[in-house]
C-alpha positions as CSV (number, residue, x, y, z in Angstrom):
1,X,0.0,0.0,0.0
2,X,2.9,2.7,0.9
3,X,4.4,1.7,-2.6
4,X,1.3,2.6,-4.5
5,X,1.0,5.8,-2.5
6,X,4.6,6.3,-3.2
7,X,4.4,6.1,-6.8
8,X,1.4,8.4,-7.0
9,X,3.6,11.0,-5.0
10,X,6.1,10.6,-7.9
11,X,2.8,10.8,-10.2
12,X,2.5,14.0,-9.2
13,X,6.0,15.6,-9.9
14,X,6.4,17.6,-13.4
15,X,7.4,15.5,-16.2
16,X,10.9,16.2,-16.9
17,X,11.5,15.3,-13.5
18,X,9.7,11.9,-13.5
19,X,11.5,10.9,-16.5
20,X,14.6,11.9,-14.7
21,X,14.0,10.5,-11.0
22,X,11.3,8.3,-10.6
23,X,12.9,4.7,-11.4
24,X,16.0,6.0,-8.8
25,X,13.4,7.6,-6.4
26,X,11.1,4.2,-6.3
27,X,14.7,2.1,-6.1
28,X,15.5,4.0,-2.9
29,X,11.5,3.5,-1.8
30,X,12.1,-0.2,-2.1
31,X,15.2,-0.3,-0.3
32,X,14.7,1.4,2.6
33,X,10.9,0.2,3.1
34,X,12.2,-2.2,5.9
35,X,13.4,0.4,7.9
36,X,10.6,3.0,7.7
37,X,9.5,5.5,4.5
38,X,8.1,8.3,6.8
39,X,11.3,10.4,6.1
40,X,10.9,9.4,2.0
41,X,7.2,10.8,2.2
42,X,8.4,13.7,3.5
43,X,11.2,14.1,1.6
44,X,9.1,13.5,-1.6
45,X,6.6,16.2,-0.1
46,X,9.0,18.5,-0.1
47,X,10.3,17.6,-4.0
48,X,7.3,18.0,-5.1
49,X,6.5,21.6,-3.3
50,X,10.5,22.4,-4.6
51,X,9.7,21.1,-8.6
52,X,6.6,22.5,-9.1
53,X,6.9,26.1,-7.3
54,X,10.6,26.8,-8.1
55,X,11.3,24.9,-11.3
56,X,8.1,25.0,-13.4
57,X,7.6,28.1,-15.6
58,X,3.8,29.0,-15.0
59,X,4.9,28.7,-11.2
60,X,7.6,31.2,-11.3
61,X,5.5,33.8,-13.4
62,X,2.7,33.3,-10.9
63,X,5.3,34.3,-7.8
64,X,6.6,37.0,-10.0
65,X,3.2,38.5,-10.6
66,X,2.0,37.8,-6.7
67,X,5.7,39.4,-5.8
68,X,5.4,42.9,-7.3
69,X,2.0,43.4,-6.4
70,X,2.9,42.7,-2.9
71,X,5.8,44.9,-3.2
72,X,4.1,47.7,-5.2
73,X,1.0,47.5,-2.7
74,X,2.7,47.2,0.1
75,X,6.0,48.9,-0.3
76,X,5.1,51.3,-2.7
77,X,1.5,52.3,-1.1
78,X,2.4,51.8,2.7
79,X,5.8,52.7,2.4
80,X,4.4,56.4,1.3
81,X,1.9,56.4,3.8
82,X,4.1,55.5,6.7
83,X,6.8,57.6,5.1
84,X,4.2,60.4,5.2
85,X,3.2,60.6,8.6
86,X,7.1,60.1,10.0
87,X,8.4,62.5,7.9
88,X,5.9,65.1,9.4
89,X,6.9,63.8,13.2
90,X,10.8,64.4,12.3
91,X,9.7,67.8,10.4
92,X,7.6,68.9,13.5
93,X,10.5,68.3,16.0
94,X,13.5,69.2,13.7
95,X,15.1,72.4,14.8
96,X,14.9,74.8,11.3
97,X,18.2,75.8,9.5
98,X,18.8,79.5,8.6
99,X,17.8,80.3,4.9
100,X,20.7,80.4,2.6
101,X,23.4,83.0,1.9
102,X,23.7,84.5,-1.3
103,X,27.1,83.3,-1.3
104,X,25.7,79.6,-0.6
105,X,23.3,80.1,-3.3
106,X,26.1,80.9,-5.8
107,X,28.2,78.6,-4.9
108,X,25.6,75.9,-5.4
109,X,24.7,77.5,-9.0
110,X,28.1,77.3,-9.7
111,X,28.8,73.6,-8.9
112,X,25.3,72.7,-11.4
113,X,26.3,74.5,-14.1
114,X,29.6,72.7,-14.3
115,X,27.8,69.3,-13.1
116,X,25.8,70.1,-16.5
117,X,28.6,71.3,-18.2
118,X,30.6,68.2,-17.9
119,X,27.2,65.7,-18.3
120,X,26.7,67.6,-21.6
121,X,30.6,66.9,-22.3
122,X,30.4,63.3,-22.0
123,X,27.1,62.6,-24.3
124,X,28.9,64.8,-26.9
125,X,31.8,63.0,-26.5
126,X,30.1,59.7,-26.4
127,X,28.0,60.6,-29.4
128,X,31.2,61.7,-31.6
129,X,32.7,58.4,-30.3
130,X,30.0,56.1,-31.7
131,X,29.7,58.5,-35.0
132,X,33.2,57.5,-35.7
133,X,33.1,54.1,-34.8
134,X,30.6,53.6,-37.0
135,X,31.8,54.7,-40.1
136,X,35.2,53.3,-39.5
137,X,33.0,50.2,-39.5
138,X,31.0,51.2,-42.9
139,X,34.0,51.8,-44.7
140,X,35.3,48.8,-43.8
141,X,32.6,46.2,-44.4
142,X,31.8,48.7,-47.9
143,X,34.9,47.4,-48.8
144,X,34.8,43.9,-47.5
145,X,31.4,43.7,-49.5
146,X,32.9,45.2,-52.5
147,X,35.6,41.8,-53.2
148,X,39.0,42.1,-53.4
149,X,40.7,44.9,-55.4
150,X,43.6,43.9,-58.5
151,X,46.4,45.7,-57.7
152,X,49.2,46.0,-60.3
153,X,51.9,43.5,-59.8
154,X,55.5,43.7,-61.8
155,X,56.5,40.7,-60.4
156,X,56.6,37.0,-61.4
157,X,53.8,37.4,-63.8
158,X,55.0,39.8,-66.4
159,X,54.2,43.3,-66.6
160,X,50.9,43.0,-67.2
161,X,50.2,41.2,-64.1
162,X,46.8,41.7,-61.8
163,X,46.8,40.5,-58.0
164,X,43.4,40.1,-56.1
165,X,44.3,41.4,-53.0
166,X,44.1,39.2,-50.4
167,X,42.7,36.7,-52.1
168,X,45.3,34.6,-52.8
169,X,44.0,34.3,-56.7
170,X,45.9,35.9,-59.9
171,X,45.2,37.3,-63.0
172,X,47.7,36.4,-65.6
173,X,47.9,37.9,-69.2
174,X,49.3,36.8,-72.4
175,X,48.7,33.0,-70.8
176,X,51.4,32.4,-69.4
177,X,51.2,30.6,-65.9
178,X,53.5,29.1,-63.6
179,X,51.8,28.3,-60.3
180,X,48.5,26.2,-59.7
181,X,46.3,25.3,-61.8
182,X,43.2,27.6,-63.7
183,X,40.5,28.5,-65.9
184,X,41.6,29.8,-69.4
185,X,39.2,32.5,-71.1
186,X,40.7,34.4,-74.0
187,X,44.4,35.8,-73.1
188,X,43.6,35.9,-69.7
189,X,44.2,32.6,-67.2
190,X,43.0,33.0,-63.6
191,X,44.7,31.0,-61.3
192,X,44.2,29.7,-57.9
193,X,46.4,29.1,-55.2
């Protein structure tokens, strides 16, 4: 009888984990049913609690939801309300501070205009920065895109020679070839290397 109700605890686990554990889970059921399965049953209590709050999708969107509701409702909500009434207790029995020198107040439009000053700085600067990056980038992939460029060779092919460059392919005229093997069209051979 504890068997059955054992495998109808593992019945109950999600799939995946079934699949997974339930032949070593039942093995370990079997093994230790001499000795007592109270601890197993509570064990497998708990598994199944663990698998299907904390491992299964639609479980963890539900706490999500459930989560920041109670924290918007309550922290939000009650935190302004209690934060209300205590900041008018501390306001009530704070001691109040002189008003503010003109000197003070200059001083303190001094430091925002160069807090500004320097904020405005860095998006410029960060703005120019990704400008430039990104043409460097264009140009490059523009010329990636267009293929390889012939460059004029004097070297082993005669004087007429054209190089891909980078390519490692070249353009021989008048026919004449002595590397690899290639593709004669008219006076032209193109060889691969």
């Amino acid at each position: 009888m504890t068997r059955v109700l054992y495998r109808w605890l593992l019945w109950l686990h999600p799939p995946a984990f079934r699949r997974e554990f339930a032949g070593e889970m039942l093995w370990i059921f079997e093994e230790a049913a001499p000795e007592g399965v109270a601890p197993l049953f509570a064990d497998g209590l708990l598994s199944l609690l663990r698998q299907w709050l904390l491992r299964s999708p639609p479980w963890k969107l539900a706490a999500a939801v459930i989560g920041g509701v109670v924290e918007v409702t309550a922290g939000g909500l009650g935190g302004l309300l209690f934060m209300h009434a205590h900041m008018s207790a501390r306001l009530a029995a704070a001691p109040l501070k002189p008003p503010a020198t003109p000197a003070d107040l200059l001083a303190m439009d001094n430091f925002m205009h160069l807090v500004m000053w320097v904020a405005a700085g860095l998006v410029l600067m960060v703005a120019a920065l990704v400008s430039w990056v990104r043409s460097l980038n264009g140009r490059r992939l523009d010329r990636l895109a267009a293929g390889p460029r012939p460059i004029r060779d004097g070297g082993s092919g005669g004087p007429g020679a054209l190089r891909a460059g980078g390519v490692g392919a070249r353009a021989v005229t008048g026919g004449k070839s002595s590397v690899g093997t290639g593709a004669k069209t008219g006076a032209t051979e193109i060889i691969h290397a």
